[in-house]
C-alpha positions as CSV (number, residue, x, y, z in Angstrom):
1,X,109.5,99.6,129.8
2,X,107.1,100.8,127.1
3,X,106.7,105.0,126.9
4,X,103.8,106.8,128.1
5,X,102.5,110.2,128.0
6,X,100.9,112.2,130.9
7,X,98.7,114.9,128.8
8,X,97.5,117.7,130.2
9,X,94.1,119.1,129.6
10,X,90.9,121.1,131.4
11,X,90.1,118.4,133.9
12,X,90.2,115.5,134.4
13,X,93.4,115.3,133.7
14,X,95.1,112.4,131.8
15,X,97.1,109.5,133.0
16,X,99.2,107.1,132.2
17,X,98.3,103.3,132.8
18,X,100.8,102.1,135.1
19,X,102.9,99.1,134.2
20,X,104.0,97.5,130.9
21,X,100.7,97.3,128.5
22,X,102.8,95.0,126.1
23,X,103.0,91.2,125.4
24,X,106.1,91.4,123.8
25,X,109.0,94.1,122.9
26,X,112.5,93.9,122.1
27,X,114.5,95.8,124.8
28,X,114.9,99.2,124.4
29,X,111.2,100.0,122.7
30,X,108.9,102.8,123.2
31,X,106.5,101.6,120.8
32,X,103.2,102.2,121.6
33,X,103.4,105.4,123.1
34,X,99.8,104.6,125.4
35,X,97.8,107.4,126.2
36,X,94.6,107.0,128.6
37,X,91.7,109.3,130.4
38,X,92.1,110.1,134.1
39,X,88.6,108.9,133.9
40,X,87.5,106.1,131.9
41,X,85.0,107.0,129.2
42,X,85.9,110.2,128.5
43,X,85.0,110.9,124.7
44,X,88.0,110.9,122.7
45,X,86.8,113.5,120.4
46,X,85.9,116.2,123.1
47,X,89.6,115.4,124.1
48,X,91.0,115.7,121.0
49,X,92.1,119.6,120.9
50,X,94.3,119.0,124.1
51,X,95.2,115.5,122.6
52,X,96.0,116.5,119.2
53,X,100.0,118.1,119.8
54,X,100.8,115.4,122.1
55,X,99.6,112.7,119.9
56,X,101.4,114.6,117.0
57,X,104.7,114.4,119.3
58,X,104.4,110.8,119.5
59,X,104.2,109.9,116.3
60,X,107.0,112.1,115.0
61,X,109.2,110.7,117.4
62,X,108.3,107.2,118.3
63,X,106.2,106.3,115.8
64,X,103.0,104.9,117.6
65,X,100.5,106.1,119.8
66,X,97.9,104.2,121.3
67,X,95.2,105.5,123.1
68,X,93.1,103.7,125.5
69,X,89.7,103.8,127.6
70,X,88.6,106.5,126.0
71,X,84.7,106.5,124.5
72,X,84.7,105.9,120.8
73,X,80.8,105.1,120.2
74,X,80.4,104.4,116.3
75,X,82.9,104.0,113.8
76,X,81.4,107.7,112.6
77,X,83.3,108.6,115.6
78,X,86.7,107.1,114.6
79,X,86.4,108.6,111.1
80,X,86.1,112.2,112.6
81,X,88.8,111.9,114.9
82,X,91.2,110.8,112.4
83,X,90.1,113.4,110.2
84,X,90.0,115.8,112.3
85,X,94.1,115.8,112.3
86,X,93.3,117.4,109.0
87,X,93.9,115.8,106.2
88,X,91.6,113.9,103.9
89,X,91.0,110.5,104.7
90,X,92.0,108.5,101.4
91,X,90.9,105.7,99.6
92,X,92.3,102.4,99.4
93,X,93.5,102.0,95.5
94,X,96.3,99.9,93.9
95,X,95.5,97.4,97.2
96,X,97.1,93.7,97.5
97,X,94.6,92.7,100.0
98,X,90.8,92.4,100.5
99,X,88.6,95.1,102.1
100,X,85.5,95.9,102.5
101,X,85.0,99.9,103.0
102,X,82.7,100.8,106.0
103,X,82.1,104.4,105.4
104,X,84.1,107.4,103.7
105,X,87.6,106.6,104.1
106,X,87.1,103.9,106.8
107,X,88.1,100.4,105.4
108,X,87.8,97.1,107.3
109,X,91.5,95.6,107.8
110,X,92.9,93.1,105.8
111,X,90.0,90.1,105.5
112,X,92.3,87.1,105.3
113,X,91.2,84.2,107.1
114,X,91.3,84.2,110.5
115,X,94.1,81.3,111.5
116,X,96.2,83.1,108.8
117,X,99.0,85.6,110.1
118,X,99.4,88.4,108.4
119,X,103.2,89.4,108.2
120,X,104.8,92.3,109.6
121,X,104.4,95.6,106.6
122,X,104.7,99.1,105.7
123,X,101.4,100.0,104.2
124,X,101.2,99.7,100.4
125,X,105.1,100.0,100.6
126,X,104.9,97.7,97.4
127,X,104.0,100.9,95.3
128,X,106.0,104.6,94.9
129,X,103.0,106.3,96.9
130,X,101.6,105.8,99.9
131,X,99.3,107.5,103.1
132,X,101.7,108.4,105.6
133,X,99.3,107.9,108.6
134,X,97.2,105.6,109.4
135,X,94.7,104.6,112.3
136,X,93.2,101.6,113.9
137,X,89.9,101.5,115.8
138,X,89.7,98.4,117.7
139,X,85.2,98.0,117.6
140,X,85.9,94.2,118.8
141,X,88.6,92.7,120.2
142,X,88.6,88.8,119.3
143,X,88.3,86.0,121.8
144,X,92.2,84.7,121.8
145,X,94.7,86.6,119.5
146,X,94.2,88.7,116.5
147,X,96.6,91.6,117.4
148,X,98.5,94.0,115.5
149,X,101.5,93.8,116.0
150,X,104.3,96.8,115.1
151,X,107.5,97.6,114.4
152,X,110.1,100.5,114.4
153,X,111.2,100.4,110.7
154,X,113.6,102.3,111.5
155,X,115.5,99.4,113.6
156,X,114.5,96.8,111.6
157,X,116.8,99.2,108.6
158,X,119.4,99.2,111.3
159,X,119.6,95.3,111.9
160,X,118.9,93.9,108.5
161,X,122.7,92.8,107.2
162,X,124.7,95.4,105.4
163,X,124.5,93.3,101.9
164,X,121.2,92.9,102.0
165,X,120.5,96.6,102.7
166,X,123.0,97.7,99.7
167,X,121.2,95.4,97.3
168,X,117.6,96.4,98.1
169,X,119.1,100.0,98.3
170,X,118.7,99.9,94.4
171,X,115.2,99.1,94.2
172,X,112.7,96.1,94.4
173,X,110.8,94.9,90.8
174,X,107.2,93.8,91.7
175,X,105.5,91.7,89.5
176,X,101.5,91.0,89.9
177,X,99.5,89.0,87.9
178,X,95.6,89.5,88.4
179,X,93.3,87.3,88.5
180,X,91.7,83.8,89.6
181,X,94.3,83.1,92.1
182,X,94.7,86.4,93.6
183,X,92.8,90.0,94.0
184,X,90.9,90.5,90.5
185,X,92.3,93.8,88.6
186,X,88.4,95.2,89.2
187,X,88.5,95.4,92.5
188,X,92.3,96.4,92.6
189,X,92.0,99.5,90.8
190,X,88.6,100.1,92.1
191,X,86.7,100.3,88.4
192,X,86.0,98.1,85.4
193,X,87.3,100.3,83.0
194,X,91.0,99.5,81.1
195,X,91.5,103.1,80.2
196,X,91.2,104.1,83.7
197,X,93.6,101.3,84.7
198,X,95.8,102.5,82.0
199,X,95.7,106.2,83.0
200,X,96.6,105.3,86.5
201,X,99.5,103.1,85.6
202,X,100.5,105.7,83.0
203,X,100.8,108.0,86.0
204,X,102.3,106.2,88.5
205,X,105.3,104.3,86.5
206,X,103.1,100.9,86.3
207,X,103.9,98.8,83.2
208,X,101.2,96.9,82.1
209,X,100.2,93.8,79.8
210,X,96.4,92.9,79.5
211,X,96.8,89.2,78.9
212,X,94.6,87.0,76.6
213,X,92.5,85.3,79.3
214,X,91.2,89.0,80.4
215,X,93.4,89.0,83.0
216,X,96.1,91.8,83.9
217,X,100.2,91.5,84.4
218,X,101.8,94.7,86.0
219,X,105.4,95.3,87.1
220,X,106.9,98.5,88.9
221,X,110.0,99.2,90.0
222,X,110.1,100.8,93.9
223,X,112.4,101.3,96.3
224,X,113.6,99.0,98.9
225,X,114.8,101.5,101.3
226,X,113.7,104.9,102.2
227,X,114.1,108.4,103.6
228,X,111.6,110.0,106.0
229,X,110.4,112.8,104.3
230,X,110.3,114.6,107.9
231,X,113.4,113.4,109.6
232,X,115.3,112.1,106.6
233,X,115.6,109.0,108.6
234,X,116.8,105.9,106.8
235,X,113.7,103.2,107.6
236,X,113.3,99.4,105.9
237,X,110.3,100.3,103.5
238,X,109.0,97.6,101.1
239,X,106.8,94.7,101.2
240,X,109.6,91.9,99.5
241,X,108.9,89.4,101.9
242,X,104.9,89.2,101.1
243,X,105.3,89.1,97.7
244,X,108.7,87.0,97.0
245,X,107.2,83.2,96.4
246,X,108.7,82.4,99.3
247,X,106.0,83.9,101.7
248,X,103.7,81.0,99.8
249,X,103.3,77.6,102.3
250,X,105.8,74.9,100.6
251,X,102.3,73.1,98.7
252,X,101.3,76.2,97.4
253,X,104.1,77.1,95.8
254,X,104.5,74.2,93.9
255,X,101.3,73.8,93.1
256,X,101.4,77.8,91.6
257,X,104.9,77.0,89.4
258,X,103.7,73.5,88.4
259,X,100.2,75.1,86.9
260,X,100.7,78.8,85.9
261,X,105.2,78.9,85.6
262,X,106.6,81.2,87.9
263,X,106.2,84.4,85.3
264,X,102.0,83.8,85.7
265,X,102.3,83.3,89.9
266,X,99.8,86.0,91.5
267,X,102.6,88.2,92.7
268,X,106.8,87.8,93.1
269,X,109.2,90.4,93.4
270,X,113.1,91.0,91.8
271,X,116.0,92.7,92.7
272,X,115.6,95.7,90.5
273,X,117.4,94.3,87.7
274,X,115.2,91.9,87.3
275,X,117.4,88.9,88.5
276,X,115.7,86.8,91.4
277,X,115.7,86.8,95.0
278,X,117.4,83.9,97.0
279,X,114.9,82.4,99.4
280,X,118.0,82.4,102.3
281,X,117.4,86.6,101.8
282,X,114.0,86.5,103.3
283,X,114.6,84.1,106.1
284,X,117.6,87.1,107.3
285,X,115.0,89.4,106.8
286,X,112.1,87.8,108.3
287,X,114.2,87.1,111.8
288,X,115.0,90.6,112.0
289,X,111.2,91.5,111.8
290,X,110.4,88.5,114.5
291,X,113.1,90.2,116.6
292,X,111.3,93.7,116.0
293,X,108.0,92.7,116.9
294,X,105.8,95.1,119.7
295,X,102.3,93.1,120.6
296,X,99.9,94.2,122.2
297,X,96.6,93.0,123.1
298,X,93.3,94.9,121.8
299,X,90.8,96.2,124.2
300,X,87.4,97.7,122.5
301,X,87.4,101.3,122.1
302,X,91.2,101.3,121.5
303,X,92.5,103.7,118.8
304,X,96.5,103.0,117.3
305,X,97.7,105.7,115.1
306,X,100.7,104.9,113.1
307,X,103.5,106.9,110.9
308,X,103.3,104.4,108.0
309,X,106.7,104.8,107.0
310,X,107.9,104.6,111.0
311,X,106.0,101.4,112.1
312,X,105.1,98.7,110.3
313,X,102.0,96.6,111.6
314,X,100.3,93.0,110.9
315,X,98.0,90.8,112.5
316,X,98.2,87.9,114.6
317,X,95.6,84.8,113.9
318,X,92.6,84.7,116.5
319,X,89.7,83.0,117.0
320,X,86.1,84.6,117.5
321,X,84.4,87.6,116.0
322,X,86.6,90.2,115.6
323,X,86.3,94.0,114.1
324,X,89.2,96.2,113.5
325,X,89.0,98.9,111.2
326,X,91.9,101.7,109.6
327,X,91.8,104.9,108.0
328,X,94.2,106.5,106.0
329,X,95.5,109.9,105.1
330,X,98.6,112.0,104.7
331,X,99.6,111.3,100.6
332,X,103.4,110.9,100.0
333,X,105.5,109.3,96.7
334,X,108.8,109.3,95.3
335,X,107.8,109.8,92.1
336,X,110.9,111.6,91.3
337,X,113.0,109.2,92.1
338,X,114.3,107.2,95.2
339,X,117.9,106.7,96.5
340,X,119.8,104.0,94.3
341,X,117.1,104.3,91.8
342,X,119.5,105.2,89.0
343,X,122.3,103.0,90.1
């Protein structure tokens, strides 16, 4: 059975939803922690000074916490509750995906197709700094599907085989290269400037290569594995399996190597000497993260807060409008240096 959390405040009091919210958990899970009013509607930002420490709990132990039926009018009303926990919200720079940003620090999610499923990740694990919390504001749940699902990374570190773990314990090489086929540099690094693109590569250990076409190739080298900054946990952080060619449908994939070679593909990823990545590696890992997998399904007004480096998250396909949006805050890198980094 999934965890919840009876949280007392000035009345009403909160409660619980009985039964098992889920769709699907491996045994043993407490993630989402679920939260709800003792009477629906109540707003969730005149409940959030009682809310706040046993949210805060949540997260720092299980990961997740969801919370559900309470009144969540405008997006405005999302972006104060999550900043209200007190940090800045941040922007979303050095991004793989499409967004569309709805107001200061609220983004839409990722806007991939709808019939697409969008894998199982760590936010922007694919770079050496990252938010470290992150929220969801369900505005419209779609007709059929489109949830997010989550994970405990910490688990999915657990289960992954030992040889794998040792190897990715060195670091992960990522290799993007911008343009037609993928997120254009612009809108990646949020400015049409080189220099600025330069500075910000320059500080965050981003090699870089403008190429003739105007077009941009980048590598970094960033961990595979890492520590909780909190709990010193070990917890499966990268994004490997989204960016190995692998995660391309069989067609496009030989469609990219046939036309660009496999050093011009939109994005890849090495072992950290630079030496490829056997296909067989991500099927292992991708079974682990199937086996990992928390769904639940969205109901409108729901808001899912996340430890990024705790829980990873994705999104089912669906059909029908739907409107999720995320905020993010909490800054965190390893800039000075990551276990196995030197060896």
């Amino acid at each position: 059975m999934s965890t919840t959390q009876d949280v007392p405040v000035p009345e009403p009091a909160l409660r619980p939803q009985g039964g098992d919210y889920r769709l699907v958990a491996p045994p043993g899970s407490e993630l989402p922690v679920l939260i709800t009013p003792s009477e629906a509607g109540q707003p969730l930002s005149a409940a959030f000074a009682a809310l706040q420490p046993h949210i805060e709990k949540a997260i720092a132990s299980v990961g997740a916490a969801l919370l559900r039926g309470f009144a969540v009018p405008s997006v405005t009303d999302f972006q104060n509750f999550a900043a209200a926990f007190g940090h800045p919200l941040l922007n979303y720079d050095f991004g793989s995906t499409p967004r569309t940003r709805v107001s200061g620090g609220v983004y839409t999610s990722t806007e991939y197709p709808a019939h697409q499923h969008i894998p199982l990740h760590n936010e922007q694990a694919y770079t050496r700094e990252w938010a470290m919390k992150l929220w969801f504001h369900c505005v419209r749940p779609a007709a059929t599907g489109g949830e997010t699902p989550i994970a405990d990374s910490r688990a999915v570190y657990r289960q992954i085989p030992a040889a794998i773990r040792e190897r990715f314990r060195r670091g992960l090489l990522y290799v993007r290269n911008y343009g037609d086929f993928d997120v254009p540099w612009q809108q990646v690094f949020n400015t049409d400037s080189r220099t600025e693109v330069e500075a910000y590569c320059r500080r965050t250990g981003i090699q870089w290569q403008w190429k003739t076409d105007g077009g941009l190739r980048t590598r970094q080298l960033c961990q595979g594995i890492e520590c909780h900054p909190s709990s010193g946990e070990a917890v499966w952080f990268n994004q490997a399996h989204l960016f190995h060619i692998s995660s391309q449908q069989t067609e496009v994939r030989e469609m990219l190597e046939e036309l660009l070679g496999i050093e011009n593909v939109p994005r890849n990823v090495y072992y950290a000497d630079g030496s490829a990545i056997a296909d067989s590696v991500f099927e292992d890992i991708r079974c682990v993260l199937a086996q990992q997998t928390v769904t639940f399904p969205w109901r409108a007004g729901d808001v899912l807060m996340l430890d990024n480096m705790l829980v990873a998250h994705g999104r089912t396909p669906f059909t029908g409008e739907r409107k999720v949006v995320v905020a993010m805050a909490g800054p965190h890198d390893n800039f000075s240096g990551f276990a196995g980094e030197d060896g």
